[in-house]
C-alpha positions in Angstrom: 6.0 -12.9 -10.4 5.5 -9.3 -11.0 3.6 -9.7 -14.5 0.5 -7.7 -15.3 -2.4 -9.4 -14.5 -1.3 -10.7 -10.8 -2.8 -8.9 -7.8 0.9 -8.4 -6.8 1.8 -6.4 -10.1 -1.0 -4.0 -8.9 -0.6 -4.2 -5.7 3.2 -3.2 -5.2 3.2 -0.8 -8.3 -0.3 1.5 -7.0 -1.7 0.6 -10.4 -5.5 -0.2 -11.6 -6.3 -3.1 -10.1 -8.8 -3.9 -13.4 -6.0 -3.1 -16.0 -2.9 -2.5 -14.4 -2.3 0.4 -16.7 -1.8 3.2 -15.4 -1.4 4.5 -11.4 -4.1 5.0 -9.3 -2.2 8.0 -7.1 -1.8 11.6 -8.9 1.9 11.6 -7.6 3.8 8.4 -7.7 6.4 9.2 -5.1 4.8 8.2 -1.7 7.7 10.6 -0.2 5.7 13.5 -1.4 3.7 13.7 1.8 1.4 16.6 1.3 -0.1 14.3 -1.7 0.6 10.6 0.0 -3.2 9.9 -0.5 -4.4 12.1 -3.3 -6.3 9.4 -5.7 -6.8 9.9 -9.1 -11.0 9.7 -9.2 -10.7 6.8 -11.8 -9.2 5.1 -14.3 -8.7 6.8 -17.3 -8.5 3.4 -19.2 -11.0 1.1 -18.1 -12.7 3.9 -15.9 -12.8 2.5 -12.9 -13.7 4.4 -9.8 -11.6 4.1 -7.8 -13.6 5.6 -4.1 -15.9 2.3 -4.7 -19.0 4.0 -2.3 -18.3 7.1 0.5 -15.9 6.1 2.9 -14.4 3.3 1.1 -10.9 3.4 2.3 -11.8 3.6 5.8 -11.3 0.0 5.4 -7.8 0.1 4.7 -6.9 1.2 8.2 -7.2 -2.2 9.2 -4.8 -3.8 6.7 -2.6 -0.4 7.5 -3.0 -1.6 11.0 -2.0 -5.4 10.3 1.1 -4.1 8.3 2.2 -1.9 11.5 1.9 -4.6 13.6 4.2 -7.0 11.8 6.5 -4.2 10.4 6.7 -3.8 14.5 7.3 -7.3 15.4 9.7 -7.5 12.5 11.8 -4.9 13.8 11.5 -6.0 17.5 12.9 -9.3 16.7 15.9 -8.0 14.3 16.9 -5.3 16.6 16.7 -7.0 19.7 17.9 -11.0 18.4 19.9 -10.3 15.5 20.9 -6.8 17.0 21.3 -7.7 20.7 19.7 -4.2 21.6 18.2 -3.3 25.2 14.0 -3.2 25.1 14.2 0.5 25.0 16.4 1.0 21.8 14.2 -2.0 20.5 11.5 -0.3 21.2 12.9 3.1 19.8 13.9 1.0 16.7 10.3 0.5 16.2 9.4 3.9 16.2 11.5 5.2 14.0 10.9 2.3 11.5 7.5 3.2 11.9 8.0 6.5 11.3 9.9 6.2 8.3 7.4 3.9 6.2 4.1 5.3 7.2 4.1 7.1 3.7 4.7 2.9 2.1 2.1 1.9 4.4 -0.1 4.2 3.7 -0.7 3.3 0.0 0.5 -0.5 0.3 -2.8 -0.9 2.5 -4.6 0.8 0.2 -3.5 -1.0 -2.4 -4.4 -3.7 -0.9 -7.9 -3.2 0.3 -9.0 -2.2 -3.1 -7.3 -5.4 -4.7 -9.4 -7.3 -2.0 -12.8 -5.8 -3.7 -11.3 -5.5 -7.7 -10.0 -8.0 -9.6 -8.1 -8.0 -13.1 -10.0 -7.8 -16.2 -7.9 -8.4 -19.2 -10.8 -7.3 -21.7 -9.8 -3.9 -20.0 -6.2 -4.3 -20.2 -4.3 -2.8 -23.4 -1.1 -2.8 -23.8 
């Protein structure tokens, strides 16, 4: 499932999405806020750049804006089904959820949206 070559792989590990060798993000640890989006500028392996034109990530604040939404409804539905909350600790529940995996969101949408417009090369992969 998660074997290199698979848009997953690259996609839940922040690596190259045309050799999946190494990570596109100067600090792996998304909890490191201060540097939550700082991109390496390309790929030392395969040299991709990674900012394909100016702006290019702008796009990812609508798959960060998809992920929200169903991270919200998925919360909504444990906490107030599974969880028999009230609507306003439901709805609190969602904030703080939100809250606490902006810095996941963040880079999974980003992640995504470049492994929309990449794909994996395996004349660029080495092991």
């Amino acid at each position: 499932m998660l074997k290199k070559g698979s848009k997953l792989n690259s996609i839940l590990t922040g690596t190259c999405p045309k050799c999946q060798n190494e990570s596109m993000y100067k600090v792996k640890n998304p909890l490191n806020l201060s540097k939550v989006l700082d991109m390496n500028e390309k790929c030392s392996y395969c040299n991709l750049k990674y900012q394909i034109e100016p702006s290019f990530f702008y796009g990812a604040m609508y798959v960060s804006y998809g992920l929200n939404v169903a991270i919200g409804i998925a919360t909504f539905i444990i906490s107030a089904v599974f969880l028999n909350a009230s609507l306003g600790q439901s709805f609190a529940a969602i904030i703080v959820t939100s809250l606490v995996l902006q810095p996941f969101v963040l880079r999974l949408a980003r992640n995504i949206y470049i492994n929309m417009f990449v794909s994996y090369d395996p004349k660029t992969a080495t092991e």
